[in-house]
C-alpha positions in Angstrom: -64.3 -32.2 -2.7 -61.9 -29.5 -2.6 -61.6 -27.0 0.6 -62.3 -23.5 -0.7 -60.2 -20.4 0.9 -60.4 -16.9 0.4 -57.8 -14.6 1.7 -58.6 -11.4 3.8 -56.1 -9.0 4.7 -53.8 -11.1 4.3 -55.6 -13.8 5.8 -56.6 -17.4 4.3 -60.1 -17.9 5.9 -62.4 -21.1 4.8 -64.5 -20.4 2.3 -67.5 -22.7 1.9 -71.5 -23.5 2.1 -73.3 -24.4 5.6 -76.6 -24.7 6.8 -75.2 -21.2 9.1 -74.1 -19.6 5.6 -77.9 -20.0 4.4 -79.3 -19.1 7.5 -77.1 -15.8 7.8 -77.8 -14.8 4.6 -81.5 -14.8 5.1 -81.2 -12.7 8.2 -79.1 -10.7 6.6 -81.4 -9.9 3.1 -84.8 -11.4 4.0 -84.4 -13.7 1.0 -83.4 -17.1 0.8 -80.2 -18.3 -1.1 -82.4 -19.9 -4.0 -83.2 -16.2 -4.4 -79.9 -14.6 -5.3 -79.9 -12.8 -8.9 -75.9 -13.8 -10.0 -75.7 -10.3 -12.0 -76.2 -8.5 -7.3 -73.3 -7.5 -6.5 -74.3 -6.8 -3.2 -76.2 -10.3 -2.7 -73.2 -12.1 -3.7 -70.4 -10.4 -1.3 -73.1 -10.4 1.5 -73.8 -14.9 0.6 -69.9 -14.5 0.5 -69.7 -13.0 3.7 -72.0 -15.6 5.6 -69.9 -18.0 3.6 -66.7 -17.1 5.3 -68.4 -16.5 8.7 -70.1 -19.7 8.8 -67.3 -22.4 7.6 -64.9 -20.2 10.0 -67.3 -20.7 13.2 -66.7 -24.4 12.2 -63.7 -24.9 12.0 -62.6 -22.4 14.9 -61.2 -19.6 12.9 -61.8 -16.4 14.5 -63.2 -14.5 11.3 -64.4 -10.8 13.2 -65.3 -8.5 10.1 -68.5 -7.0 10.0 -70.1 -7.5 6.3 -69.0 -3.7 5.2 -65.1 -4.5 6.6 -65.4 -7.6 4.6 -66.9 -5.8 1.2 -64.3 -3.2 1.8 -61.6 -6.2 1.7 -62.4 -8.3 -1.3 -62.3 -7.3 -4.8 -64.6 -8.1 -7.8 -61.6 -10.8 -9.2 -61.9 -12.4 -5.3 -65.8 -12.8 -5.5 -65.7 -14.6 -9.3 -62.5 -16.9 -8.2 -64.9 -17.9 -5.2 -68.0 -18.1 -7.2 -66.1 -20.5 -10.0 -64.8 -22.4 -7.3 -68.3 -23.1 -6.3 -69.2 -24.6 -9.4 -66.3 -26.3 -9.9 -67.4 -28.7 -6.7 -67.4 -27.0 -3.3 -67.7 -29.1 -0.3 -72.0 -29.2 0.4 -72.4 -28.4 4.1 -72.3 -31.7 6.0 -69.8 -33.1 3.8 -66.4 -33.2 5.3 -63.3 -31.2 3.6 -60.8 -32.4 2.2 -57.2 -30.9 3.5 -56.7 -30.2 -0.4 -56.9 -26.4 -0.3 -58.0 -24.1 -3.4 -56.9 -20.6 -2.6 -58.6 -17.7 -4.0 
């Protein structure tokens, strides 16, 4: 599997799904990731967000935006490259990443 990155500020941060990721999310929206409608804008930066949080808190990164300082950061082109890069064979949490990196 492919490590997925997205860069923030300038930043490369990982970029993947965890058990934290799903978790955030549903604190964060009340709904669980199963729920997300593709054509939200707002529910995919904020599964995004948890995204970038999460696989940061495992690896070590310190990632410190808040979700707005994030949505202000990342651009529609950002959230698709992620999103394709998802379906193109992200790393499931548990799984172990590869050192292979996709940046977005």
């Amino acid at each position: 599997m492919k490590r997925i990155e997205i860069t923030v500020n300038g930043t490369a941060y990982p970029c993947y799904p965890t058990g934290g990721a799903m978790l955030r999310f549903h604190q964060e929206t009340g709904k669980e990731i199963t729920e997300i409608d593709p054509r939200s804008f707002t529910q995919l930066c904020t599964y995004l967000w948890c995204c970038v949080v999460s696989a940061s808190k495992r690896e070590g990164k310190d990632f410190n935006l808040s979700l707005m300082d994030f949505a202000d950061s990342v651009s529609l082109d950002d959230m698709t490259a992620w999103n394709q890069a998802l379906q193109g064979g992200a790393a499931p949490a548990g799984e172990d990443v590869e050192d292979e990196k996709k940046s977005l």
